[in-house]
C-alpha positions in Angstrom: 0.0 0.0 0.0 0.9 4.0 -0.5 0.9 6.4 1.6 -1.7 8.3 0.0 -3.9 5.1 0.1 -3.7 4.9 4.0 -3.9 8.3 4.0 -7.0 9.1 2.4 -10.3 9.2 3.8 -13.7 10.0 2.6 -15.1 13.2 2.6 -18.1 14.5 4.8 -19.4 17.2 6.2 -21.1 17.3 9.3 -21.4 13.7 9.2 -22.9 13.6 5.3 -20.7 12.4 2.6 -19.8 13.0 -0.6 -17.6 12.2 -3.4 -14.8 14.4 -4.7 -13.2 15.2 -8.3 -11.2 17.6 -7.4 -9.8 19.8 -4.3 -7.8 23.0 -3.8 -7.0 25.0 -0.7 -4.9 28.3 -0.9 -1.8 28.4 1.1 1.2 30.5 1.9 0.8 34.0 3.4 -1.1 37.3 3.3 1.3 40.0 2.6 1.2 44.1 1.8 3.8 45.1 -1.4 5.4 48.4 -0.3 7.1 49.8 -3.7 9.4 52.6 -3.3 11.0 55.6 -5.7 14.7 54.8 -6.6 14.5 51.4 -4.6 15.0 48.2 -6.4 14.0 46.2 -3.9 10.4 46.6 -2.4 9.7 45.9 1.1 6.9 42.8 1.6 5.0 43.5 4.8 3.8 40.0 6.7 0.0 40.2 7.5 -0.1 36.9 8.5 -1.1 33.4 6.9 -3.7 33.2 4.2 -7.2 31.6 5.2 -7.8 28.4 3.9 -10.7 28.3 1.6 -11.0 24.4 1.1 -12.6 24.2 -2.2 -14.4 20.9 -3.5 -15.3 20.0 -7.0 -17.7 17.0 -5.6 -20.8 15.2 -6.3 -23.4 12.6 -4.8 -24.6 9.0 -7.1 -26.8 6.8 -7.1 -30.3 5.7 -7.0 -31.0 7.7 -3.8 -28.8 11.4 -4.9 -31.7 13.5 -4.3 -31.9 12.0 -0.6 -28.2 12.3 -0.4 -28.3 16.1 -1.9 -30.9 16.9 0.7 -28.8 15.8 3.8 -26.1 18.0 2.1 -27.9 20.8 1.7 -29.2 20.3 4.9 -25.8 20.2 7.0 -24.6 23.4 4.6 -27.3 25.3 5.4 -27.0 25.0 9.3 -25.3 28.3 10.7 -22.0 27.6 12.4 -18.9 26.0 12.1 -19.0 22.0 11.7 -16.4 19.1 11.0 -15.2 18.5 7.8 -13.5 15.5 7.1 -10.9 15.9 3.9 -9.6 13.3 1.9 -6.3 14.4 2.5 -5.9 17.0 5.8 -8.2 14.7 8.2 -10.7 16.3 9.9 -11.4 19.5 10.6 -13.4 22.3 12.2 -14.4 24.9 9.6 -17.6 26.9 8.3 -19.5 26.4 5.1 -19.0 29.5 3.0 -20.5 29.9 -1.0 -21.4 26.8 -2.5 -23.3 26.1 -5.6 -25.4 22.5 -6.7 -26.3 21.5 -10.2 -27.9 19.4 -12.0 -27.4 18.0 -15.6 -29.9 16.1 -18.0 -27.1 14.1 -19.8 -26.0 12.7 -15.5 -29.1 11.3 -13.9 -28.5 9.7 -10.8 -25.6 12.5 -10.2 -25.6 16.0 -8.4 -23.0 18.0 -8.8 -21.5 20.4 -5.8 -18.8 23.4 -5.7 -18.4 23.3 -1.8 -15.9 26.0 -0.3 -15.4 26.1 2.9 -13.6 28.4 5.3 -11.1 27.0 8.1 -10.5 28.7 11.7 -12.9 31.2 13.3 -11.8 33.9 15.7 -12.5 32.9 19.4 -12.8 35.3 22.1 -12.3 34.1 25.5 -15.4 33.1 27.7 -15.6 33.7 31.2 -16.9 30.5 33.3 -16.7 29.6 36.6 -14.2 26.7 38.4 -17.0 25.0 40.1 -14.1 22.7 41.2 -12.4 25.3 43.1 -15.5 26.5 44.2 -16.2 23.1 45.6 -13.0 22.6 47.0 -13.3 26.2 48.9 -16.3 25.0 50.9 -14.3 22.8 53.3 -12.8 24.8 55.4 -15.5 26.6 56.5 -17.7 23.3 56.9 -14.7 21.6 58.3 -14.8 24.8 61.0 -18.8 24.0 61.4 -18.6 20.4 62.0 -15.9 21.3 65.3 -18.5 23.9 66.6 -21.7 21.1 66.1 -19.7 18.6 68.2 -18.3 20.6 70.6 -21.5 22.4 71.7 -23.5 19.0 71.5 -20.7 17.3 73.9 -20.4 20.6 76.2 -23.5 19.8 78.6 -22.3 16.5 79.0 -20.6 14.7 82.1 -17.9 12.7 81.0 -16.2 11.9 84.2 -19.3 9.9 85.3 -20.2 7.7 82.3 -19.5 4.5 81.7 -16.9 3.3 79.2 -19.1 -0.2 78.7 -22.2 1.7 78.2 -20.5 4.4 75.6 -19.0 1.7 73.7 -22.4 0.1 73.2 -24.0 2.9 72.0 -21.4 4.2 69.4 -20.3 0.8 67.9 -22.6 1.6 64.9 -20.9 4.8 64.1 -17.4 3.9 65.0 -17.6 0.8 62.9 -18.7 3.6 59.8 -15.8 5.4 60.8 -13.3 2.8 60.4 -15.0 0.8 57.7 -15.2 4.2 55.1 -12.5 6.8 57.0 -9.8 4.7 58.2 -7.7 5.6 55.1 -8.3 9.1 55.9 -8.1 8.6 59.1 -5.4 9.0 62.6 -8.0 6.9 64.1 -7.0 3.6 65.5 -8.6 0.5 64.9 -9.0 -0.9 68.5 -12.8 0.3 69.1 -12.2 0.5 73.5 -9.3 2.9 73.1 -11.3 5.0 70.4 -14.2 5.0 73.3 -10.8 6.2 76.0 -10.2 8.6 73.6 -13.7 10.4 73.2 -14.2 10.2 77.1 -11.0 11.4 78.1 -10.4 14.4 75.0 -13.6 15.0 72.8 -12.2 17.9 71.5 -9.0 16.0 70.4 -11.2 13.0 69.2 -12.3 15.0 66.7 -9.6 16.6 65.5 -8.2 13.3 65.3 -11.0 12.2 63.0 -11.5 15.3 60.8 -7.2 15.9 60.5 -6.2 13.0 58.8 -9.5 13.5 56.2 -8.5 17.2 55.6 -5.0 16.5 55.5 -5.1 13.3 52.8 -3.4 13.8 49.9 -5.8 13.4 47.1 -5.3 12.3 42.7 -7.2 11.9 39.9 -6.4 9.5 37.3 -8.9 10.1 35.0 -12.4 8.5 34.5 -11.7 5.6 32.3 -11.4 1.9 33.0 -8.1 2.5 33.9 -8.9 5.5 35.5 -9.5 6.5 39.5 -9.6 9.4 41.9 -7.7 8.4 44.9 -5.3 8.9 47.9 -1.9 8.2 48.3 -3.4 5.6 50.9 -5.6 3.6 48.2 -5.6 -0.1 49.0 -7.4 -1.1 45.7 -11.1 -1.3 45.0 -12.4 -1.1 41.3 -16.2 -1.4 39.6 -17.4 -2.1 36.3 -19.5 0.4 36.5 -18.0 2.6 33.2 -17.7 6.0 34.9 -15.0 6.8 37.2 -12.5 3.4 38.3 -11.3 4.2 42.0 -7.8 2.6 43.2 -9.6 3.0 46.8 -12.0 1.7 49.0 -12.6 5.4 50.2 -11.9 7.6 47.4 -13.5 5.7 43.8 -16.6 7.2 43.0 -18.8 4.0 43.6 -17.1 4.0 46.8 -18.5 7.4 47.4 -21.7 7.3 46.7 -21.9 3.7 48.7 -20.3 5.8 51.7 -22.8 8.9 51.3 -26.1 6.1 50.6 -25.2 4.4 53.7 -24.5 7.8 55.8 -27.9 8.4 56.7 -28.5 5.3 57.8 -26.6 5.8 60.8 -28.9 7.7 63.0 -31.4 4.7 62.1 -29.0 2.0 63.1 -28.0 3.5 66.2 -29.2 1.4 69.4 -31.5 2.7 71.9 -30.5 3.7 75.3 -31.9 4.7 78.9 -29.2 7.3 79.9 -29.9 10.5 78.5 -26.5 11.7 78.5 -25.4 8.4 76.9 -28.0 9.4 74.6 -26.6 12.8 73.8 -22.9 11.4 73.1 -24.4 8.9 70.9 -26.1 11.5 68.8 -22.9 14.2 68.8 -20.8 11.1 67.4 -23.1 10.1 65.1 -23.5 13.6 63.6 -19.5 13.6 63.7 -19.0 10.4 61.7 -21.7 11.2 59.0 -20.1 15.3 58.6 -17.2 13.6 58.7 -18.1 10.8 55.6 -19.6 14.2 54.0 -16.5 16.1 54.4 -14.2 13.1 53.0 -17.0 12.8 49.8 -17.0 16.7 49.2 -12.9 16.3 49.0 -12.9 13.6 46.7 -15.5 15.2 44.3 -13.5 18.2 44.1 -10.4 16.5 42.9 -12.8 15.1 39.6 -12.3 17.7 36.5 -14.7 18.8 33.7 -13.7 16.9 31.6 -11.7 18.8 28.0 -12.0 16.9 25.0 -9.3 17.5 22.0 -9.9 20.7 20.2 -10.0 20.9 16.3 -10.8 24.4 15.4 -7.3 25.4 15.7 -5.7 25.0 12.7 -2.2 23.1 12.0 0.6 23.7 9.5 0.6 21.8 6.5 2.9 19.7 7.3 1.3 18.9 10.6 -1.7 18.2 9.0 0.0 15.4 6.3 1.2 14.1 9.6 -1.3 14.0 11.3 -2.7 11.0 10.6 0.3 8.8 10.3 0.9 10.2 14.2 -2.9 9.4 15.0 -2.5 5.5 13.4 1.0 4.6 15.5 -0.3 5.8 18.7 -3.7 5.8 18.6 -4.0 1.9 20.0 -3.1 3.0 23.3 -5.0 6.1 23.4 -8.7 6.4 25.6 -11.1 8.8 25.3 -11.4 10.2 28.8 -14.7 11.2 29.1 -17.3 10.6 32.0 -20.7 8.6 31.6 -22.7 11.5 32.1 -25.8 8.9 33.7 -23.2 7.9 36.0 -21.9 10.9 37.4 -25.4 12.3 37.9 -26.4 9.1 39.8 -23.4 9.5 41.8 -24.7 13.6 42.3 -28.1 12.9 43.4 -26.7 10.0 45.9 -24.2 12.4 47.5 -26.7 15.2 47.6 -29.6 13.2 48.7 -27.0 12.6 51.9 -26.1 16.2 52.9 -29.7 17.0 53.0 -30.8 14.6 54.9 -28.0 15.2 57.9 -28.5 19.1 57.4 -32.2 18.5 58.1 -31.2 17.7 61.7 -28.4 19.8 62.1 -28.7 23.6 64.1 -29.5 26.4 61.6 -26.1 27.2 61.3 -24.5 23.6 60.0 -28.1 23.5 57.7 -26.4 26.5 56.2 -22.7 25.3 55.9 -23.9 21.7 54.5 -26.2 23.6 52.1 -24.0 25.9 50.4 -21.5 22.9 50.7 -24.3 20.9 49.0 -24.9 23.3 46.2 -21.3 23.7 45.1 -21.4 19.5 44.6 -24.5 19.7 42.1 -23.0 22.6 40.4 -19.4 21.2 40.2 -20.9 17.5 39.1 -23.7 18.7 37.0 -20.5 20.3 34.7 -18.8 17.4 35.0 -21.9 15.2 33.6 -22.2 18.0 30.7 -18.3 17.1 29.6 -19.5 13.5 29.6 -20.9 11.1 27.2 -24.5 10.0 27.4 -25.8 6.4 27.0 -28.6 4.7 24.8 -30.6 0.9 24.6 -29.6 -1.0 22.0 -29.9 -4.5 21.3 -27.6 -6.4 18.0 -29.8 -8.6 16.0 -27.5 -11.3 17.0 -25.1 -12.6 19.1 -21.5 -11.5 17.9 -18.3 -10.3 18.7 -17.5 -7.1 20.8 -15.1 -5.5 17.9 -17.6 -6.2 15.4 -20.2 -4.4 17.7 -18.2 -1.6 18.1 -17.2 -1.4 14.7 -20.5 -1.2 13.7 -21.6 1.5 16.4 -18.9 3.8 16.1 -16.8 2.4 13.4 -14.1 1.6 16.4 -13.3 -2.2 16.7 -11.2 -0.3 19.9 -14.4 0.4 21.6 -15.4 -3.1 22.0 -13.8 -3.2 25.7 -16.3 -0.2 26.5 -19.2 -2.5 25.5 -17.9 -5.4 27.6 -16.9 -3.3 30.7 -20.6 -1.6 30.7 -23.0 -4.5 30.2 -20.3 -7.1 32.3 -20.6 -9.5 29.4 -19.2 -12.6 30.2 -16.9 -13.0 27.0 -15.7 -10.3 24.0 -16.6 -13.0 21.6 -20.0 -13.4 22.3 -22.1 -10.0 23.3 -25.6 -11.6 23.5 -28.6 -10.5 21.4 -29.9 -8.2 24.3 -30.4 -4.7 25.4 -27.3 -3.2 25.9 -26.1 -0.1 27.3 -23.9 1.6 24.9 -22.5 5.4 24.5 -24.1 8.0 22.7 -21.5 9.0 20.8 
């Protein structure tokens, strides 16, 4: 084979296609002639490069042209810029400009196109907020609210006369949270008496022990693949097949944190009932702890998942880039992943987390209600953007059973995309995706 065999590609715009005769694109630069008066050499004045005018002499064939005309009329006539894909340059972003159809009594079956059109668009910047900083900002002052709910709940409360026996009874539901979901991010140890010393002698200090090590976690993203995870440095390695985000983490994936916000109001539900009132109190303040505490390590985690940026293409590349460009994109693009989220996904994992915080601020003091709702709104701002960088999902169901490439090949035209298919629906073998309804991407 040639290079310009492998090269070439078919030509479409906006997803229709058509045939080409011939092509021709201006090149080079725009420049002002400055001509002088007993000068023999004038001075050429850069303006920049020349706009590329891709220019097609093309047509459409066949028993169905007048269908295939309209779907080309149709894509030229929408306003805005569009992908182009040319049979030598790859694909582009670029915006229809004068084009002419014919028609010919001697070529029935044939319409004839002159297609220009015009490559790069002046972009001015546009202001949008960092919902992930703006996320990420709400901690400290929530972290600051969580230490003022517990302290003032423990304040009226006698320590010195309760008993550890009876504590420990009462806060085994929400210590065993603690260290189940938090003891990554956690100082806390794991031997369930001393954490009862600890909160009878210091419940100041027990909490700073809690929240400290969940504030001070160093926290990564790795992107939201199969591959991909948002952990800690102290990830002991959980994963899902879920398609959306991949944790390395029991505490930090983004199953794991919607499991850990789903289960945090069931705490107050699960605690055991008890006779002493001030028992009753302590088991309340650590039960509000634990669950702001779960909330806190959530918010953090969230705020380390990005919007996600897919490749531009409206830039344009040099010639030469461009010829290259798609040798470049067949030796590396094997190992390369569209990183993109599932936007169902991430919103599930939204209204889980959010469903959580308002059901804890509902019986928190006016104050927390406040911190955990602003803290609340941030989340569904923050992963409402994320969901809108993602990829959306549809039912389908193949005709028959066959293979996962073939599947994929035939969805997106990617036989690379078949592990996508495999992960989502948890098919039990690539060779044989069953004749069922599937859940595959939009796009």
């Amino acid at each position: 084979m040639t290079e310009w065999r492998d090269r070439k590609q078919g030509a479409s715009f906006r997803g229709v296609p058509f045939l080409v005769d011939t092509d021709s694109v201006p090149v080079g630069r725009r420049t002002q002639l400055h001509e002088f008066p007993q000068r023999d050499q004038p001075f050429v004045e850069d303006l920049g490069r020349r706009t590329r005018h891709y220019k097609f002499t093309g047509f459409v064939a066949g028993d169905d042209c007048l269908a295939q005309r309209d779907r080309l009329l149709t894509a030229l006539d929408k306003p805005g810029s569009g992908e182009l894909v040319h049979p030598w340059f790859g694909r582009m972003t670029v915006t229809a400009g004068e084009c002419e159809v014919s028609h010919a009594r001697n070529e029935l079956g044939m319409v004839r196109f002159n297609l220009e059109f015009i490559d790069g668009m002046l972009a001015f910047p546009v202001q949008s907020p960092n919902t992930r900083r703006q996320l990420a900002a709400q901690a400290p002052s929530l972290l600051t609210s969580i230490k003022g709910r517990f302290n003032a709940a423990m304040a009226p409360v006698d320590l010195a006369r309760q008993r550890a026996s009876a504590v420990r009874s009462a806060l085994s539901g929400a210590l065993g949270f603690a260290l189940r979901f938090l003891q990554p991010a956690s100082s806390l140890g794991t031997d369930l008496n001393g954490l009862v010393s600890s909160l009878l002698n210091g419940p100041g200090a027990f909490a700073d022990s809690l929240l400290a090590g969940i504030t001070g976690l160093a926290r990564s993203f790795g992107g939201y693949g199969a591959g991909g995870s948002s952990g800690s440095s102290s990830d002991t390695g959980a994963s899902s097949s879920s398609g959306a985000v991949v944790g390395t983490g029991a505490s930090s994936s983004f199953p794991a944190s919607s499991a850990k916000a789903a289960a945090v109001a069931a705490l107050s539900a699960e605690a055991p009932a008890t006779d002493d009132a001030e028992v009753a109190v302590i088991q309340a303040a650590v039960i509000a702890l634990v669950q702001d505490a779960a909330l806190l390590d959530v918010l953090l985690d969230m705020a380390e998942v990005p919007v996600a940026i897919l490749p531009g293409v409206s830039a344009p590349a040099a010639l030469d880039v461009q010829l290259a460009e798609q040798g470049a994109t067949v030796a590396a693009g094997a190992a390369v992943e569209t990183a993109v989220p599932v936007a169902e996904d991430v919103l599930a994992v939204r209204d889980t987390i959010s469903e959580a915080m308002w059901s804890v601020a509902g019986e928190s003091q006016p104050d927390h209600f406040g911190a955990l709702s602003e803290a609340r709104q941030a989340l569904d701002r923050h992963l409402t953007e994320v969901a809108r960088s993602g990829v959306g999902l549809r039912t389908y169901a193949p005709a028959e059973t066959m293979s996962a490439l073939v599947l994929a090949h035939a969805l997106y035209g990617d036989a690379l995309r078949g592990g996508e298919i495999v992960a989502r629906n948890r098919v039990q073998h690539p060779g044989f995706v069953p004749a069922t309804e599937l859940q595959v991407a939009k796009a």
